[in-house]
N, C-alpha and C positions, 0 to 999 in steps of 0.2 A: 504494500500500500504506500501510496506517495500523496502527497500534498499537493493540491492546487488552488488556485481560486474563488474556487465552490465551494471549497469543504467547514465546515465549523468544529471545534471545537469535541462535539459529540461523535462526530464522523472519527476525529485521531483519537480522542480518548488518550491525550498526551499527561503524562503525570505531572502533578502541578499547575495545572491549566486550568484558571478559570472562564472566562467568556469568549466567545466566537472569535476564530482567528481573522484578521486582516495580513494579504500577503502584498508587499508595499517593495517595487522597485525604484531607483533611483538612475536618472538619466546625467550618468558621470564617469568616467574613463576609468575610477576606481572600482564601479560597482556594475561594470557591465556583465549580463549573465548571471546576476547574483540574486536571488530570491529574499528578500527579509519577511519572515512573520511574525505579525505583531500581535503578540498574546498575553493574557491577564493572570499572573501567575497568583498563585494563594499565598505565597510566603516569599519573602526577602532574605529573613538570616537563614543560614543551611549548618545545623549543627555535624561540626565534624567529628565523629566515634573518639576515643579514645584517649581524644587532646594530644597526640603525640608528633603533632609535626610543628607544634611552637604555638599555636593557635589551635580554637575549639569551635570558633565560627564563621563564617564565610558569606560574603554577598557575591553573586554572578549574576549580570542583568542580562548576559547573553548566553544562547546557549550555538556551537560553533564558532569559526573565527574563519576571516578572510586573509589572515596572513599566510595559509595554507602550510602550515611548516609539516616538512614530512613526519617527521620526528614526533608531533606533538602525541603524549599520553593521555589526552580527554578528546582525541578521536574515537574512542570507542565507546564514551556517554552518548555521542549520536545515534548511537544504532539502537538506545531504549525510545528513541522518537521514530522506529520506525525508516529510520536516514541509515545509509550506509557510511561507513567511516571514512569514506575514499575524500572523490570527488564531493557528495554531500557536506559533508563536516566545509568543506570552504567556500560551498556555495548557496546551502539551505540554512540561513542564520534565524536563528529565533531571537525574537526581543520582547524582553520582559517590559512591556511598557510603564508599567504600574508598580515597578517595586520602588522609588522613591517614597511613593506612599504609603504603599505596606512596610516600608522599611520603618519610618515614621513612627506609624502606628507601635510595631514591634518595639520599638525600641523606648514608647515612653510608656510599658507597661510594669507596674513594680516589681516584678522578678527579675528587671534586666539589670545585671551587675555591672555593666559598663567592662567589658573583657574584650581584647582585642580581638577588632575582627580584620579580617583579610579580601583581598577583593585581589584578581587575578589567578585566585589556584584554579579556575578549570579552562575557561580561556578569556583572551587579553582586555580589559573593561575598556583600553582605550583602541583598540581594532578601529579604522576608519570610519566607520558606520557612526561611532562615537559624536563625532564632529555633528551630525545632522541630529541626530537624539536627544543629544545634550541631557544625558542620566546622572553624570559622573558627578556634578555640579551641587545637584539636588541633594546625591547620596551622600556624600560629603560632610553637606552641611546638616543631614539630618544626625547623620553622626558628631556633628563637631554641638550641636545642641544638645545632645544627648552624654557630651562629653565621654566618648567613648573611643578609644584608640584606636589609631589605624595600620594597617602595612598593603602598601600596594605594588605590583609587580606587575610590568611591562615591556615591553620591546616597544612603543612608541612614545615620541617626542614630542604628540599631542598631550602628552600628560605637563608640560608647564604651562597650556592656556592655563590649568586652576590654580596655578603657583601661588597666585595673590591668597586662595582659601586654603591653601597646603600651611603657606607662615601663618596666618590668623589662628588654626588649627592648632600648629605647633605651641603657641602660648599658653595651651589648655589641657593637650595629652599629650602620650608620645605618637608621633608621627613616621612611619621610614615610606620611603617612595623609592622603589628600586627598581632599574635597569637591566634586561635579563640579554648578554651579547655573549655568543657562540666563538663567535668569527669574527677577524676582521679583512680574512679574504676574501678577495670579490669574488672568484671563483664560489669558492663553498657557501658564501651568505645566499647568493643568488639562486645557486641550487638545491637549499635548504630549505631557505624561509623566503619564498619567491616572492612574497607581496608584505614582506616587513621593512619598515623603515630600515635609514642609511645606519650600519651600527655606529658611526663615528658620528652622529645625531644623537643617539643615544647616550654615547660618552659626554659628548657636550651636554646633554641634560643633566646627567648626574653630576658636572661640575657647577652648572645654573643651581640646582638646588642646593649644593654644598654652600654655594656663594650669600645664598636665604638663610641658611644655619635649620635646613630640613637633613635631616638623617636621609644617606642615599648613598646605596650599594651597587655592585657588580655581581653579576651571577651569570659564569661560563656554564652551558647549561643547555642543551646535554651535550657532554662529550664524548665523539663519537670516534673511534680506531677507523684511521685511515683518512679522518676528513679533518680534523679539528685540534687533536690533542698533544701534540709535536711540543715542543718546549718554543719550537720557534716561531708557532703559531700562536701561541698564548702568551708569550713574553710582553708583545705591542700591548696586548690586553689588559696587562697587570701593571706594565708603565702609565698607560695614559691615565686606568683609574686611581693608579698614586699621583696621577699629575691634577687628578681631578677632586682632589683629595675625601675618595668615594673612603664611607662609612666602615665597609665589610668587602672581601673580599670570597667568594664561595666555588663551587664550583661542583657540577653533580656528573655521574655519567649516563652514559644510554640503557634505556629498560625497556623495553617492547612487550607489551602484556596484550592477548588478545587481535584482537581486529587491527591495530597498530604493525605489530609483527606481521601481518601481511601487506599495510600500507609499504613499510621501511619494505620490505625486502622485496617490492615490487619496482619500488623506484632503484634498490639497487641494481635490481636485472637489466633498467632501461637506461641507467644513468652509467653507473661503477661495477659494472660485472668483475672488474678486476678484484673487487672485495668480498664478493659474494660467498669463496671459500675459507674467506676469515672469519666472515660473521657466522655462518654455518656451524663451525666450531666453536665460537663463543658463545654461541647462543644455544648446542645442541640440545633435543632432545624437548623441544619448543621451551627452552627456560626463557622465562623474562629476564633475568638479571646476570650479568656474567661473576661470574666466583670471583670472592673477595680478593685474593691475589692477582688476579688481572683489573679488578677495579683501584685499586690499589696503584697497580701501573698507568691506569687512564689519568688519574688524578694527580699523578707524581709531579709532572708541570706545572701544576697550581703551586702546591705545597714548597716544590723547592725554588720559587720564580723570586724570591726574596721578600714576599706578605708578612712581612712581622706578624707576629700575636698581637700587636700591640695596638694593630691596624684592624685589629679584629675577626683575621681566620683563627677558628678553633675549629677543631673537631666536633662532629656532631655526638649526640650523645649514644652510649654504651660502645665508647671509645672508637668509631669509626672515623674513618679520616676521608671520607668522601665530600664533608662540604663545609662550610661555614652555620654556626649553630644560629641562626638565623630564621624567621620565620619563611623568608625568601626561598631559601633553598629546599625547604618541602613543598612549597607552591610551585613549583616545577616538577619536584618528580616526589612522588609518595616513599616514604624513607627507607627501609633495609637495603636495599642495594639497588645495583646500577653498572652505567658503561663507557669508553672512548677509543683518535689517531691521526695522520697527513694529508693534503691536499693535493690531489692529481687530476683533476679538473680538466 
């Protein structure tokens, strides 16, 4: 079953769905072939199990993302809407129209403890689309009234329009606003994350926010063997955001879980067949995660790039050394383990 113009609501029976959907395209070079559906979701905050990735709550006003990253780990929440994780996930976007308001509501109910919530762990709040919706504004501010702290993570550089509400914010909770960059070869960004901002845009944001006295990170993320994790590929990465004098420095590696492991290793057959007998073997036996000793060597360019502690890489906890103990770096990949390597493009 697929989505069209016709259908409401009752027809997808999508979870979380309140009222009739509206599918809304936009006649612009960034959103061409893209479907938006505008839906009334029943909740705002999404309590996350277990509290173990640094945070316990989470807003997502969208559900897919048009930066199309092959890699990404919340391609496979698509396919509970009935969307395939491929091509859908970048082109079938849902829009929670209405969580401003239900966030609102949520949030000035007396059981709400003001605990940090997170915006960006499933995909990116500030994604293109952002600019015309103008969510991120609202959400914001409904948290900065509700005095409740925030952490936000993204790969786009539309996140300083709010800058002015980002410092306002900051005088009342803690605040971090972080930057999530891979790459800074053209080669591998381009064929990674095909519709993400420039990363050295991204750098420069996190140095604009540094300059506001907003908390703002780097997060290499995911690092992938054979495309990304080379010392000499990460080295630029770890200068500029000491030049940018970013917060934290982190870094996680590749996990393929599910419907993802077939996106990644379909783009490898068409893109890098040269790697396809390495990832086979790191991956065998369809694991999602490669073994701690090879994770271990994905990350070792982070760890030995010269990141003081002091700068703020630590390990995360129960002594792993795959990322910085950050809320950031669970908002990219869900924590036990993970993967990374060079660019041949």
């Amino acid at each position: 079953m697929r989505w069209d113009e016709q259908r409401t609501e009752n027809d997808l029976r999508l979870p979380g769905v309140g009222d009739g959907t509206v599918v809304r395209t936009f006649d612009a070079p960034e959103a061409m072939g893209i479907n938006f559906h505008e839906v009334r979701a029943r909740s705002a905050l999404n309590h996350v199990a277990g509290g173990n990735y640094g945070f316990e709550w989470t807003v997502n006003p969208f559900r897919g993302c048009t930066h199309a990253c092959v890699f990404c780990f919340a391609r496979r929440t698509h396919t509970y809407l009935d969307f395939d994780a491929g091509r859908d996930f970048e082109r079938e976007i849902v829009v929670k129209v209405n969580v401003p308001e239900l966030l609102r509501a949520e949030l000035a109910r007396p059981g709400w403890n003001r605990e940090l919530v997170a915006l960006g762990t499933n995909t990116d709040p500030y994604q293109w689309v952002e600019s015309r919706y103008r969510m991120m504004p609202e959400i914001l501010t409904a948290l900065e009234q509700a005095r409740t702290p925030v952490s936000v993570l993204t790969k786009s550089p539309l996140v300083l329009r709010d800058i002015e509400l980002f410092e306002r914010m900051n005088e009342k909770v803690p605040v971090s606003v972080n930057l999530s960059v891979p790459t800074l070869d053209e080669a591998a960004w381009r064929a990674t994350e095909p519709h993400t901002p420039s990363p050295a845009a991204r750098l420069d944001a996190v140095e604009e926010l540094r300059r506001r006295g907003i908390e703002s990170g780097v997060l290499i993320a995911p690092l992938m063997p054979g495309i990304n994790e080379t010392p000499e590929q990460v080295q630029p990465i770890v200068d500029r955001a000491r030049e940018a004098g970013a917060s934290f420095l982190g870094g996680v590696a590749l996990h393929l879980r599910g419907e993802v492991r077939d996106v990644f290793f379909g783009w490898l057959e068409a893109k890098r067949p040269d790697l396809l007998p390495q990832y086979e073997r790191l991956y065998a036996g369809g694991r999602a995660y490669m073994r701690p000793p090879e994770r271990r060597r994905a990350t070792r360019a982070i760890r030995g790039a010269g990141w003081g502690r002091d700068r703020g890489y630590r390990p995360k906890r129960g002594g792993s050394d795959e990322g910085a103990a950050h809320p950031a770096a669970a908002e990219v990949a869900p924590p036990p383990r993970q993967a990374p390597q060079a660019s041949l493009f």
